[in-house]
C-alpha positions as CSV (number, residue, x, y, z in Angstrom):
1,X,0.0,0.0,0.0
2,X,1.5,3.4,-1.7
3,X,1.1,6.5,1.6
4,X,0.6,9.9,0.2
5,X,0.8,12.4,2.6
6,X,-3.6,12.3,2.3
7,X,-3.5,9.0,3.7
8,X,-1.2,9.5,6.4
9,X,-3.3,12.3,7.5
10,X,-6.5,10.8,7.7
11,X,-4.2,7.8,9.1
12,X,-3.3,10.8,12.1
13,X,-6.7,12.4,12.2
14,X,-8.4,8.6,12.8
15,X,-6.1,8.1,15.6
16,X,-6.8,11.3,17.0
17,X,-10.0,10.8,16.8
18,X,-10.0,7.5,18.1
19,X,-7.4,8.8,21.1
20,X,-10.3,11.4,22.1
21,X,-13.2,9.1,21.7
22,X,-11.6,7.0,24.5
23,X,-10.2,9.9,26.6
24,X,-14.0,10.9,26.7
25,X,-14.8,7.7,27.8
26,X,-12.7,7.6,30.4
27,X,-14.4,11.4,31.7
28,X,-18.0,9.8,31.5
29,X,-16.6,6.9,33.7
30,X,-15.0,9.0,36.1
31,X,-18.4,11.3,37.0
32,X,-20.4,8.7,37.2
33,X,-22.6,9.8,39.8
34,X,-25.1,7.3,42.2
35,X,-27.6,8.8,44.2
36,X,-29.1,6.9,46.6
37,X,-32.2,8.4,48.7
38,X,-33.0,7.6,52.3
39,X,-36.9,6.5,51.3
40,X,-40.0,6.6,49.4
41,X,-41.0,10.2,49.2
42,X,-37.1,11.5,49.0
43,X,-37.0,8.7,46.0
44,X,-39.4,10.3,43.9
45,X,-38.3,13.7,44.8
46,X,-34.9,13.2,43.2
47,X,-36.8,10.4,40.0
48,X,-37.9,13.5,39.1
49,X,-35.1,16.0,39.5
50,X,-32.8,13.5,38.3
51,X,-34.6,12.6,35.2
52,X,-32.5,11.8,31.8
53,X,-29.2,13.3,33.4
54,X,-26.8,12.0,31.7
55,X,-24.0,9.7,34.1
56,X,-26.6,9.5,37.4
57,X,-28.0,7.1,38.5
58,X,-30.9,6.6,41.5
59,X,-31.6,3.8,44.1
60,X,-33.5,3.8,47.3
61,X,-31.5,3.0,50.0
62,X,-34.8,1.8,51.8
63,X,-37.4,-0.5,50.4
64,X,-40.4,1.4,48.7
65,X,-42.8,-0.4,51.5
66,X,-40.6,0.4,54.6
67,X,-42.1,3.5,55.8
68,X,-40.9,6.1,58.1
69,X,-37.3,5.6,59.4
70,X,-38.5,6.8,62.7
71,X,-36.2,3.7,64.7
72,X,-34.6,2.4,61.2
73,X,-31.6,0.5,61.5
74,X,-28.9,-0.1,58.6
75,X,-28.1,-3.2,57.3
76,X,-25.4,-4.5,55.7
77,X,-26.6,-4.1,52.2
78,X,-27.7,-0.5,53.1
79,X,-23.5,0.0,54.1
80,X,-22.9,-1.3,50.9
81,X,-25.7,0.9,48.6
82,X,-23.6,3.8,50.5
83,X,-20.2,2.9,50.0
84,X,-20.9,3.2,46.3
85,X,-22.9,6.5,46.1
86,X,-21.7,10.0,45.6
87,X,-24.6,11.5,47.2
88,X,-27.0,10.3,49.7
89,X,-30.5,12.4,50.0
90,X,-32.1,12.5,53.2
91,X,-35.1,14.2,54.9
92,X,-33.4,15.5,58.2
93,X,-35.4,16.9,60.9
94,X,-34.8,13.8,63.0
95,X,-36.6,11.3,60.2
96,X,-33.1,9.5,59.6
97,X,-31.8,8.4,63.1
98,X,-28.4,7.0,61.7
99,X,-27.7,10.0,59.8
100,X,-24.9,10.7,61.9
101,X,-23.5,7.3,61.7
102,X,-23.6,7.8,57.8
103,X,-21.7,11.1,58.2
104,X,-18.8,9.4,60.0
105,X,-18.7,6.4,58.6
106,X,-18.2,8.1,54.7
107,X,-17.0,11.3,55.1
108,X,-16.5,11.3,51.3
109,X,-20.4,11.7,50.5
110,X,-22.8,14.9,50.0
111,X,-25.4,14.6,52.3
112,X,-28.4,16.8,51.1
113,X,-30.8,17.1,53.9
114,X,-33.7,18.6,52.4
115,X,-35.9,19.6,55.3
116,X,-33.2,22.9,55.2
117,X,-35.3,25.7,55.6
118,X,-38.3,24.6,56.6
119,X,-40.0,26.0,59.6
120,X,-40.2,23.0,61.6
121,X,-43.6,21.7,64.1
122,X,-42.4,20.4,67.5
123,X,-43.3,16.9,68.1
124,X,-45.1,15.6,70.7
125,X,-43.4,15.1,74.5
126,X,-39.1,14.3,74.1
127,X,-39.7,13.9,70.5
128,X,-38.2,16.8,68.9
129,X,-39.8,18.2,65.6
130,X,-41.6,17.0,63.8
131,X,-39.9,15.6,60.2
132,X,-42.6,14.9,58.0
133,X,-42.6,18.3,56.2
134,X,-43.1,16.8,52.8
135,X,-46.6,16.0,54.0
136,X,-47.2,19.7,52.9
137,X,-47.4,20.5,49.5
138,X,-45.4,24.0,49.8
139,X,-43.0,21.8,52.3
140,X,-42.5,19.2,49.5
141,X,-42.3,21.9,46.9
142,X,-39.3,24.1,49.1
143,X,-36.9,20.2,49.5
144,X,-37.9,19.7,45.9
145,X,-36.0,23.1,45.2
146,X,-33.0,22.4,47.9
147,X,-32.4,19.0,45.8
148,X,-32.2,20.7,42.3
149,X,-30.3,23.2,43.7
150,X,-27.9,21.2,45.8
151,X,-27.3,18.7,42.9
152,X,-26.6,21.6,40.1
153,X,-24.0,22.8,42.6
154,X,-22.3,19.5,42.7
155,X,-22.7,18.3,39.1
156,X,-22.3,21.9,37.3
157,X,-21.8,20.4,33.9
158,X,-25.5,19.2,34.3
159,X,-27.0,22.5,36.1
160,X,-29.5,23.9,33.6
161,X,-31.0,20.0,33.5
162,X,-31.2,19.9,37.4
163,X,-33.3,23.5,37.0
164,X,-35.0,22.2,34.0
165,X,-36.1,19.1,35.9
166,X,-36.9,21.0,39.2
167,X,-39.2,23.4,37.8
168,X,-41.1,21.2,36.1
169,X,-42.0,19.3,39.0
170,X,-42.4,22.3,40.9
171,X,-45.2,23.6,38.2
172,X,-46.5,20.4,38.8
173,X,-46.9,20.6,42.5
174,X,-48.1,23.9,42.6
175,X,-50.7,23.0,40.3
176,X,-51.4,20.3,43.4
177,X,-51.4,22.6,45.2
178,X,-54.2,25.0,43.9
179,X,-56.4,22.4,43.4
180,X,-56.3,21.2,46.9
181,X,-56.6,24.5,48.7
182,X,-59.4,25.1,46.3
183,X,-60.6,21.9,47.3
184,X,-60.7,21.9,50.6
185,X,-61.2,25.3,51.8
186,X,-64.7,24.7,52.5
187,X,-63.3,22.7,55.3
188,X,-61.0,25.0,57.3
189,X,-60.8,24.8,61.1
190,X,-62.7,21.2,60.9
191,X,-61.0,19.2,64.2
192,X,-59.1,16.0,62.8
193,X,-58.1,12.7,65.0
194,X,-55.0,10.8,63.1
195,X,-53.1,7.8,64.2
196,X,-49.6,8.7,63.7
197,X,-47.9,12.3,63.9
198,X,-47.3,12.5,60.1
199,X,-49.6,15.7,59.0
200,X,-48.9,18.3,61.3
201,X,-47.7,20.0,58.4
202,X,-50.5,19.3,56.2
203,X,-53.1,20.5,59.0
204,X,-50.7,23.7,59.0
205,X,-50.8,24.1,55.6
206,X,-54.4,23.6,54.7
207,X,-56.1,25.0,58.3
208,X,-57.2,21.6,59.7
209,X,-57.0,21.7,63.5
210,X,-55.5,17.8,64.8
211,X,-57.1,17.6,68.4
212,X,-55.5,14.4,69.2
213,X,-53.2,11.8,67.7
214,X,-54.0,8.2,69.3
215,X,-50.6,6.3,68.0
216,X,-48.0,9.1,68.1
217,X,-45.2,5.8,66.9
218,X,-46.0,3.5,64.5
219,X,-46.7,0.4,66.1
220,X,-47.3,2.2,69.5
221,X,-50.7,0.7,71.1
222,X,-52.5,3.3,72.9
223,X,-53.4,2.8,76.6
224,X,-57.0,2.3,77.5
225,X,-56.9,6.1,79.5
226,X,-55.7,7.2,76.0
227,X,-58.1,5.6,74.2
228,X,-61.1,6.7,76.8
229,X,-59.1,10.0,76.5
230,X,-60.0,10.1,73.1
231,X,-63.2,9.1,73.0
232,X,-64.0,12.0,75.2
233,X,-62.5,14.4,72.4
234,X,-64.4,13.0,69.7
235,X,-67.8,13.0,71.9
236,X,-66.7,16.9,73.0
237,X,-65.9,17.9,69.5
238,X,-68.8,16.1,67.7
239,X,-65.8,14.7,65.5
240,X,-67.1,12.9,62.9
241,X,-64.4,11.3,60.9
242,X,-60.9,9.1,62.6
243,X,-57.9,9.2,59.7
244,X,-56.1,6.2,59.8
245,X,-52.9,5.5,57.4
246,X,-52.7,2.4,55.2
247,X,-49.1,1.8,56.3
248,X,-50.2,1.0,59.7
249,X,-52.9,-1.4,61.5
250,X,-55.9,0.6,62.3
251,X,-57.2,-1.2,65.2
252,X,-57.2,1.5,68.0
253,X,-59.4,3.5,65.2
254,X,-61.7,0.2,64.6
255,X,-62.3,0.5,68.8
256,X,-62.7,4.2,68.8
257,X,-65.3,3.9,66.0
258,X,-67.4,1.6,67.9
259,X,-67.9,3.2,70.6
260,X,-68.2,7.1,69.2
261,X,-70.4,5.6,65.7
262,X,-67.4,7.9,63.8
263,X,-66.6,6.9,60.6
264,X,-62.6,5.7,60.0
265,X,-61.1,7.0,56.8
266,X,-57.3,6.6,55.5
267,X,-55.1,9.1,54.6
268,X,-51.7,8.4,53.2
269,X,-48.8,10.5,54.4
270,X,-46.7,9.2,50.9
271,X,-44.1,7.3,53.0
272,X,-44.8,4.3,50.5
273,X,-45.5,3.3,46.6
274,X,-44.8,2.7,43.2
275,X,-42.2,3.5,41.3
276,X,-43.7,6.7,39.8
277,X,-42.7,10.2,39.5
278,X,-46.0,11.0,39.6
279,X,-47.0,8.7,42.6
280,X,-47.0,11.6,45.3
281,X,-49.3,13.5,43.0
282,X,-51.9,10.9,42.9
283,X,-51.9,10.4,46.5
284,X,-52.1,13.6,47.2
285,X,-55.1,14.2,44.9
286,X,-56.7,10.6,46.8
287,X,-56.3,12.6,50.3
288,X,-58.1,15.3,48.8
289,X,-60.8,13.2,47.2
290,X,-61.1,11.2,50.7
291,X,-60.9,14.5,53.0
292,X,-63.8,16.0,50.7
293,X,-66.0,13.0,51.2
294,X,-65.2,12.3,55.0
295,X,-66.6,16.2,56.0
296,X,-69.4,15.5,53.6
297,X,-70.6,12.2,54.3
């Protein structure tokens, strides 16, 4: 084979080519970037601010049926999801109670806690506050903007995606949001009974007053003076409705009901789901649809 100087240069520019082709490779590779969240709602939080980056990738580090992480405790496969990760996106507020163990264990990671900002309930007695802000649609909306935010900062070359991505969420949620202060302002001030502190900030948010909450843990059995306690309330308040959560055994509510003739209805808090961006939207819109018919009924 004859090599003009033609060939040799498209000889140099293939290898050049080539050379770069793998150099860029090698870049992609290096920022790869695993994001795992602490649960359900912080999951779909980040699906959706996350969506078609290029190089990231999303696991929960808890299963989508687990719940609140009130008294969580890591396993070993948990250690192992975050000895991988880059960045690990939790709640705060008190929901993840090994949080701290995370921080020293891998020093390395970028914790995002998104509950930043948020003007925090106080819980009940030696509880602390309250973490379940993303109960509240404006709540959800301000962590959705802290985790666009937070990951633009540490992924620059992907920053007008992360906004991209977080405001149309956001424009979603507020649209939520309209709709369900539309929906249920016809109900302000009404007293509510729950069984498990999870919507202070909801109540806050949409002027519900919560007179009593029977299981302040999951899993917590109220006493009998609690229950009687409660009983009393509902009798007092002429409280027709008791919100139970599909999480979480209503039994205690199934006792109460009896005994006042109140109705039990479920609310979900969004603490667990499918695998849809879109899932917190839909519950949200079924709390509405079940809030609507239990102060109607």
């Amino acid at each position: 084979m004859r090599f003009t100087r033609k060939t040799a240069f498209l000889f140099l520019f293939a290898a050049l080519f080539l050379s770069t082709q793998a150099a860029w490779a090698q870049v992609e590779k290096a920022r790869q970037i695993k994001v795992v969240a602490s649960f359900y709602p912080m999951y779909i939080m980040a699906k959706n601010v996350v969506k078609d980056v290029p190089g990231v990738s999303l696991e929960s580090l808890t299963s989508p049926f687990s719940g609140c992480l009130h008294d969580y405790t890591l396993t070993t496969q948990d250690m192992k999801k975050l000895a991988h990760a880059q960045v690990f996106v939790a709640n705060g507020a008190g929901m993840e109670s090994f949080l701290g163990r995370v921080i020293t264990q891998y020093p390395g990671l970028k914790i995002i806690e998104l509950s930043r900002g948020v003007a925090l309930i106080k819980g009940s007695a030696n509880t602390g506050d309250n973490p379940h802000v993303w109960v509240s649609i404006s709540d959800a909306i301000r962590e959705v903007k802290n985790l666009g935010r937070a990951l633009a900062e540490y992924d620059p070359p992907h920053k007008e995606l992360y906004e991209k991505n977080t405001a149309a969420y956001v424009v979603k949620l507020e649209i939520l949001r309209e709709k369900m202060h539309k929906g249920l302002a016809p109900y302000q001030a009404r007293p509510m009974i729950t069984f498990h502190e999870a919507f202070p900030y909801f109540a806050r948010e949409f002027g519900f007053k919560i007179v009593a909450v029977v299981e302040r843990e999951p899993g917590s059995e109220p006493s009998a003076r609690e229950l009687a306690d409660t009983i009393k309330i509902i009798k007092k308040n002429n409280i027709a409705a008791l919100f139970s959560e599909p999480q979480y055994p209503a039994a205690a509510a199934r006792v109460i009901a009896q005994e006042t003739g109140a109705r039990v209805y479920v609310l979900d808090p969004a603490v667990t789901g499918p695998d849809d961006a879109d899932a917190y939207i839909k519950i949200m819109e079924n709390n509405l649809a079940t809030l609507k018919r239990a102060f109607t009924e």
